[in-house]
C-alpha positions, 0 to 999 in steps of 0.5 A: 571680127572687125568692126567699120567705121561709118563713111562720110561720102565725099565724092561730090568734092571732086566730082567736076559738076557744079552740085545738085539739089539746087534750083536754076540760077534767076535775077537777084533783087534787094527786097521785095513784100515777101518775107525773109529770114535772115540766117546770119549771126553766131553758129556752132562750128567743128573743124576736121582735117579731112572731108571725111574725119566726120559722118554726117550725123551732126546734120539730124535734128537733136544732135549735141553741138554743145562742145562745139565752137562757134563762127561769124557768119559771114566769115572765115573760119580761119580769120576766126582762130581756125587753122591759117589763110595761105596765099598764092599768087597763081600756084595751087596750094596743093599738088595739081591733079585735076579734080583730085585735092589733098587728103588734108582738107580742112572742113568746117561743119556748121549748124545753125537752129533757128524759128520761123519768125510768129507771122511767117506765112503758112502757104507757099514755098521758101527758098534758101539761098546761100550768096557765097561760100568757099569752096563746096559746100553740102547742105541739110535742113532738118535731117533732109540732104538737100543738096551741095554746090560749088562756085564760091563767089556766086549765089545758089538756092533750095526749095525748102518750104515742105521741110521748114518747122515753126521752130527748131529748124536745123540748118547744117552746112558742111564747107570743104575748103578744096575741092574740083571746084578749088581748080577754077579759082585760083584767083591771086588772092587768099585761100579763105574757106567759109561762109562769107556772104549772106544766108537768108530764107525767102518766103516764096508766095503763090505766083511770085516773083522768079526770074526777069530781066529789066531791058531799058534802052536808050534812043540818044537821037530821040531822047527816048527810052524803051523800057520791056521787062520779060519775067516767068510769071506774068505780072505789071510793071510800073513806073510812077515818074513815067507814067508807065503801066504795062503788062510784063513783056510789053515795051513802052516808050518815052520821054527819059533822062539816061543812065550814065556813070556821069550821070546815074539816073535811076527811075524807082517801079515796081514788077508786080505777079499775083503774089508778090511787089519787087521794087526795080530801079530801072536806067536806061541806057544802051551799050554798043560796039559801033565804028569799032569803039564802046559807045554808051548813048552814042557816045565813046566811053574812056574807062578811068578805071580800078580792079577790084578784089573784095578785102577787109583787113579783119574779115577777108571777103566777108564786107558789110554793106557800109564798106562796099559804100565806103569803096564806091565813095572814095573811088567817086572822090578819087575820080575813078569812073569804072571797076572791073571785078576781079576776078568774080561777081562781087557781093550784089549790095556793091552793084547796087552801089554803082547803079546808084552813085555811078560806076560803070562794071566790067562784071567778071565770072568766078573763073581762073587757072592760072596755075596750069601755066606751069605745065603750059596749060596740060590738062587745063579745064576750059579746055576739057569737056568734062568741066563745061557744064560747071563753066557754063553754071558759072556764066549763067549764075553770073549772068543771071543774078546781075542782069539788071543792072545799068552799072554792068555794061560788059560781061567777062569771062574770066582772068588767066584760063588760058584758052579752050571750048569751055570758053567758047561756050560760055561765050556763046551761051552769053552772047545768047542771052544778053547781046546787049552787051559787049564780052571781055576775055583778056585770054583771048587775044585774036578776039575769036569770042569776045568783043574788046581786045584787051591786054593787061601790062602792055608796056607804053610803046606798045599800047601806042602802036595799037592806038596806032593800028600798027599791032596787027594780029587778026582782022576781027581785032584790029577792028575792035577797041582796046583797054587795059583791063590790067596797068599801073601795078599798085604794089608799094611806092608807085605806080610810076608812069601813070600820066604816060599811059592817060595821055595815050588813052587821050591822044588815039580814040581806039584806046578806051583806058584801063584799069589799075591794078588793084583797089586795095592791100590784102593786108591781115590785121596782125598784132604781130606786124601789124598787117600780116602778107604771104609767108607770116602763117607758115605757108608751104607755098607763098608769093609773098607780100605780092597781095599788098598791090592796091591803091588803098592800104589795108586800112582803106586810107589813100595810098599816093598812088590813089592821091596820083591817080585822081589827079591824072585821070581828073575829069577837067584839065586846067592848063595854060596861064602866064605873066601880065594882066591878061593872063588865061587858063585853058579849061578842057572839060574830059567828060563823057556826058556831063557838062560843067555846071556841077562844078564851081571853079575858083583861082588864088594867086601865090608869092613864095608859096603863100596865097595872097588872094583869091577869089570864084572864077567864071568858067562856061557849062562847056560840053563834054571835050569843049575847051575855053580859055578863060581870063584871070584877074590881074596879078595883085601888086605886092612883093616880088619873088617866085608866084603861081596861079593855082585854078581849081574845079570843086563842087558846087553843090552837095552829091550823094557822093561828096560835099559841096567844095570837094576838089575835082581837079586843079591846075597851077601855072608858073607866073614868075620864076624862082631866083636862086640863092645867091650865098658871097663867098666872103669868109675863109676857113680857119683852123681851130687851136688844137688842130682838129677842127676847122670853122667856116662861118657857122660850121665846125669840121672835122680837119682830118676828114672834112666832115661837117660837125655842125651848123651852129648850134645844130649838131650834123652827123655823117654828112655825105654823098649817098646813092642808095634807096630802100629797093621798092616792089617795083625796083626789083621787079617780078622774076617773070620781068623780062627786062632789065630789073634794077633793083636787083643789080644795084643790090649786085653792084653793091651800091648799098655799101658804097665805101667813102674814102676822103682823099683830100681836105683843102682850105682855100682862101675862100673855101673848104674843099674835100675831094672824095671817092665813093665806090662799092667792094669788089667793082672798079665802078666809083663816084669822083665827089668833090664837096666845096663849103662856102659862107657869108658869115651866116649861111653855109653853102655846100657845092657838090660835084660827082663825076663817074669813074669806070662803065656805069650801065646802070643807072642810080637809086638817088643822087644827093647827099644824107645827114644825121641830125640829134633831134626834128619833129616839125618839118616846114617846106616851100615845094611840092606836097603835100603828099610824096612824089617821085619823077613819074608820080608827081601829077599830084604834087603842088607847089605851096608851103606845108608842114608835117611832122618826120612820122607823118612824113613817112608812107606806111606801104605795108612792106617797108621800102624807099617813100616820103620823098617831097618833090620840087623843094626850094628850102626846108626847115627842121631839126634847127635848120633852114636848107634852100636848093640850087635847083630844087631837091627833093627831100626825105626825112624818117627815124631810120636809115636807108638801111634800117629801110631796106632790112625791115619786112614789115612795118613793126621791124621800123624802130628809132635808127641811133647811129654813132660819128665822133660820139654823136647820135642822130634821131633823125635821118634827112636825105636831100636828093638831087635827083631820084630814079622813077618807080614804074610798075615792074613788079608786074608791068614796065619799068620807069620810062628812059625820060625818068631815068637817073642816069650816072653821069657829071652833075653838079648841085648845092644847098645853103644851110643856115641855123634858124636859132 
């Protein structure tokens, strides 16, 4: 005798059809009068390792969960202490067998019993509506299979209102982290199953509301907008602010201030059926291809643009409504116009957030294969019929749910499917419903579906042909605009060359802009690393800190990549200005729409870094792309020395994004030039009684080797040329780069174990003189460095000279010189702040004086690497001396070597660097380079531009040092 256990059915986990049981996708709304119930909160969880370890007896009313844990929702049950998120960039974590998934397959039972709220109607229907789960989910109300679905990042419904009891109701979901489904998301994010967005149950009266769509268009030449709203049940539509009161399907025509991203004006109505009022929030505005560019209004649009992927660093992507308006705010601050969503429909609370403050919306579908790129595409499921029907309920979910909103102005497919007739389908079926708006597909590249030829990492020599017209490709492309729906890969320090590719977008109409990637660090909270990236879970396959590539951290403090970012894509350009008293800026408003009256525009005249007067400066309403040159008050009199004139744009008046005084923009002109240090070379060096020391002015050198001891009082410790930077992201690049990736042959090379051999130590009459050569093990490669001291009596002057030796072919990481000092806390600059720059991120930096402290020198990029360097510094003080530059340097100054950097994986790795020369200890290591190597994006996109290149080659720079007592 033999005894069978009772089978879960699973075969709707592989099946490639969207689910069953639910009801056809419609317009997603806020609120309306109807009731709702939300079923958000605690629920009772189990976890299995198997879709079928359980039967489905959990999902009967009466049934004992009392041992059960129990789970947020939203959430993900594996930020909640079950099981471990794995991430992947493009890999499947699981053997690639389309639609079949593991054996293993981590499935989550929930339950949730709940009331109907005393007042909750008698009559009508309800629906039950699920806004996000991951990956395929099963439902049960009551006892009642009511159906299962897949599409993580959209909405699906069920009819439930025959099964709803006044209490007790027992909701079950049963959630399969892999499934067919699991195929069509391989999205370079983390692998987080569970219920993460919101379940709430809808009353549905008698002749309610279901599906409509809002068309409000936009007559630039007549000033007039059409408003037509088309629903399934008749109804009224109303708009108070307009005087309009029409029957649904009938237009109306009028006078209308249009929506923009610039300028969001929304007008509140009201659809009305028999049964139900839904408040609308209605802008007019119409978006067109026309003389081959995106015209919204009429008018050419540049996307100054950011991808977004939904994070928060405790609760993944389950967001609460405070911060996707924390998102929306800082990107308006930032001065960031535009989001692409990758790569799938965000949670719809965010595009009402940009319907309000004004963001324009590249909407993006729940779809991408990026892992059959390792069988070049075989078996990809665009292109194979069978999985149509699920690519096309994935457009229309999209579609449909967010139709409405004026933010979205175009619609995309997808990100990395490759190519196929599921693709064409969807785009045909878009095109069907909504032509009113352009198709994106960045997959697409002879444009054969969409209606924008877009690239993503397309280096700055390419993206110039084809503002040019001289990429060729197909006719039907060369006739479309062009963005960059990927550019300025935001992993760790950098991106570099950001200001490059504005000026392209600026110079050739055709350029439309681009989106950086990305928005925020997909970094975990970890009380082990402090945020946690691929690998820290004991992930099979992982790509590492690859997740960490966005222009927040996990915290969602500015990266100075944002910091960069705003600058270089600021909405008014101040340029220009000049000696004697009628000097002028040139203002330049970049504005779409907007002219400049929101804004208040104000100079301060600066001597040595210090502003010694300012005042409000008048400049015009000026149109959008009007400049105006614009008289500044005369120099104030005063002392002499290096001055600037620093203009900035701020807002005049509070916003619903910002404050009154928020800086927009800014603009800083050289009025009189820096004069160099000038140290005499009065004293001569003289050796000490034993032999062993040498002095020079306030110096005390070793006399063997020539290494300096101290300035002062100020003990220095291993004072001596160094080349070598913590290797960025972007240094080493992606293993896919094609081009020269240069963190990886300097680490070759061995430039970070470069040997320092003292050939000679010469005291002259006026001058100690120590000839080095600095060189890596194993190469004939080397750096002729001649060090030549110097002093006044009071000041030290340090004279360096390099000359290269041998075929150097690559260029340096830096090139200065780094010191050990005992102690520094306080650090004080004349130079570029207040935030780090390299030589292809320093739009940001302003000449002035500041002061920060060593820690707060330091940029916690979540994977440590080469940062906080100060561009353009003339002197700094810290740790009990002042350093002035011949020319300006850049400084860096941390707790850790270079080498204590380049070891650590995360930022908990960091501890307070000691190391020993001649018994003394330093605590604080400072590095004043002559010049850095740019940072580019090449950890997915171009390397440093040649103009930001270090390149090996004779230089000659010095630093005066004094004690400051």
């Amino acid at each position: 005798m033999s005894f069978r256990r009772r089978r879960t059915v699973t075969d709707h986990v592989e099946d490639v059809s969207p689910g069953s049981g639910v009801l056809p996708p419609r317009a997603r709304y806020a609120s309306s009068d109807a009731m709702s119930l939300s079923l958000n909160g605690s629920w009772r969880f189990r976890l299995s390792r198997t879709a079928d370890a359980e039967d489905d007896s959990f999902a009967e009313p009466g049934y004992d969960a009392g041992d059960w844990t129990e789970v947020t929702v939203p959430g993900h049950w594996v930020l909640q202490g079950h099981g471990s998120p794995i991430y992947t960039n493009h890999l499947y974590p699981f053997p690639v067998d389309p639609p079949r998934v593991p054996t293993e397959n981590p499935t989550g039972d929930h339950l949730r019993v709940f009331d109907l709220p005393a007042d909750w109607p008698t009559d009508g229907d309800a629906a039950l509506r699920f806004d996000g789960v991951e990956s395929c989910a099963r439902v049960w109300l009551n006892g009642t299979d009511l159906g299962e679905f897949k599409g993580s990042r959209l909405p699906h419904e069920f009819a439930v209102g025959h099964l709803l009891r006044p209490a007790g109701n027992v909701l079950a979901v049963r959630v399969h982290q892999w499934s067919a489904g699991s195929y069509l998301e391989d999205q370079d994010q983390w692998w987080l199953p569970g219920i993460f967005r919101d379940v709430t149950l809808l009353h549905r009266p008698a002749a309610c509301v279901q599906d409509f769509f809002v068309h409000a268009s936009y007559d630039h030449a007549t000033g007039a907008g059409t408003l037509r709203v088309d629903s399934d049940v008749a109804g009224r539509v109303t708009v108070p602010a307009l005087d309009i009161d029409v029957a649904t399907g009938e237009p109306a025509t009028v006078p209308v201030r249009p929506w923009t991203a610039e300028t969001p004006v929304l007008y509140d109505g009201v659809l009305a059926t028999g049964g139900e009022r839904v408040p609308l929030r209605i802008g007019f505005r119409t978006v067109e291809l026309s003389d081959g560019l995106i015209k919204v209004n009429g008018r050419p649009v540049l996307f100054k643009g950011v991808n977004r992927h939904e994070w928060h660093p405790e609760k993944g992507r389950a967001l609460d409504l405070d911060t996707m308006r924390e998102d929306v705010l800082l990107m308006k601050r930032h001065n960031i116009n535009a989001v692409r969503t990758s790569h799938y429909p965000p949670h719809p609370a965010f595009l009402d957030l940009c319907d309000e403050y004004g963001l324009w919306v590249i909407d993006e579908c729940d779809l991408e294969t990026h892992g059959f790129v390792e069988q070049d595409w075989r078996d990809n499921p665009v292109d194979d019929d069978r999985w149509t029907p699920a690519l096309l309920d994935r457009a229309a979910r999209m579609v449909e749910r967010d139709k409405n909103h004026p933010s979205v102005v175009m619609w995309s497919l997808g990100n990395e499917a490759g190519t196929g007739r599921g693709l064409t389908a969807m785009a045909e079926w878009i095109h069907g419903r909504d032509p009113s708006r352009p198709l994106h597909y960045e997959g697409d590249r002879d444009c054969r579906d969409t209606d924008v030829y877009s690239r993503m990492y397309a280096f700055h020599e390419e993206v110039e042909r084809i503002g040019e017209g001289l990429d060729g490709g197909a006719h039907r492309r060369r006739e479309l605009p062009f963005i960059l729906c990927e550019y300025g890969h935001a992993m760790g320090n950098g991106p570099g060359g950001l200001a490059d590719y504005q000026r392209l977008f600026e110079r050739y109409d055709r350029l439309q802009g681009g989106f950086v990637w990305e928005w925020i660090d997909h970094g975990i909270k970890d009380d082990r690393y402090g945020y946690a990236y691929g690998g820290d879970f004991g992930e099979e396959l992982h790509d590492g800190n690859f997740v960490c590539d966005g222009l927040l951290f996990p915290d969602r403090s500015p990266s100075p990549g944002l910091i960069e970012y705003k600058k270089v894509i600021e909405p008014v350009r101040i340029e220009g200005g000049g000696e004697g008293s009628d000097s002028t800026v040139r203002v330049t408003n970049l504005q779409d729409f907007a002219d400049l009256s929101a804004l208040a525009f104000e100079w301060s005249y600066q001597v040595e870094g210090e502003t010694v007067e300012a005042g409000a400066l008048s400049v015009p309403a000026l149109a959008p792309g009007e400049s105006a040159d614009v008289k500044l008050p005369g120099p104030p009199e005063g002392p002499g020395g290096e001055t600037h004139w620093t203009v900035r744009a701020l807002l005049a008046a509070d916003t619903a994004w910002a404050p009154k005084g928020h800086v927009v923009a800014w603009g800083q002109a050289v009025v009189a030039p820096r004069t160099p240090p000038s140290v005499p070379a009065t004293e001569r060096p003289v050796r000490g009684p034993a032999g062993d020391l040498i002095t020079l002015g306030p110096a005390v050198f070793d006399a063997r080797t020539g290494a300096l001891r101290r300035v002062g009082e100020v003990e220095v410790t291993g004072l001596r040329l160094d080349v070598w930077r913590a290797p960025t992201d972007n240094d080493d690049g992606a293993e896919w780069q094609t081009d020269t990736r240069y963190g990886l042959l300097w680490r070759r090379l061995g430039l970070h174990r470069m040997r320092h051999r003292p050939d000679a130590v010469e005291a002259g009459e006026d001058a100690l003189t120590v000839r080095t050569r600095v060189a890596p093990a194993a190469r004939e490669l080397g750096l002729a460095t001649v060090y030549r001291w110097t002093s006044d009596g009071e000041r030290l002057r340090l004279t360096v000279s390099v000359s290269p030796e041998g075929d150097w072919t690559v260029p340096l990481p830096r090139l200065g010189i780094r010191f050990g000092l005992s102690a520094a806390d306080e650090v004080r600059w004349y130079g570029g702040g207040p935030g780090e720059a390299y030589p292809d991120t320093r739009s940001a930096s302003l000449v002035a004086r500041w002061d920060a402290t060593v820690d707060d020198l330091q940029t916690p990029y979540v994977r440590p690497q080469e940062n906080g360097a100060r561009a353009d510094v003339r002197w700094a003080r810290l740790g009990g001396l002042r350093i002035e530059g011949d020319p300006e340097f850049w400084l860096t100054a941390r707790r850790w070597t270079s080498e204590q950097l380049d070891a650590a994986r995360h930022l908990t790795d960091l501890t307070p660097a000691t190391a020993s020369d001649s018994g003394s200890a330093a605590g604080v290591w400072v590095n004043l380079d002559h010049a850095q190597h740019g940072i580019g994006s090449q950890s997915c996109g171009p390397g440093p531009l040649p103009q930001y290149f270090l390149r090996a080659e004779p230089t000659e720079f010095s630093f005066v040092f004094s004690a400051t007592g």
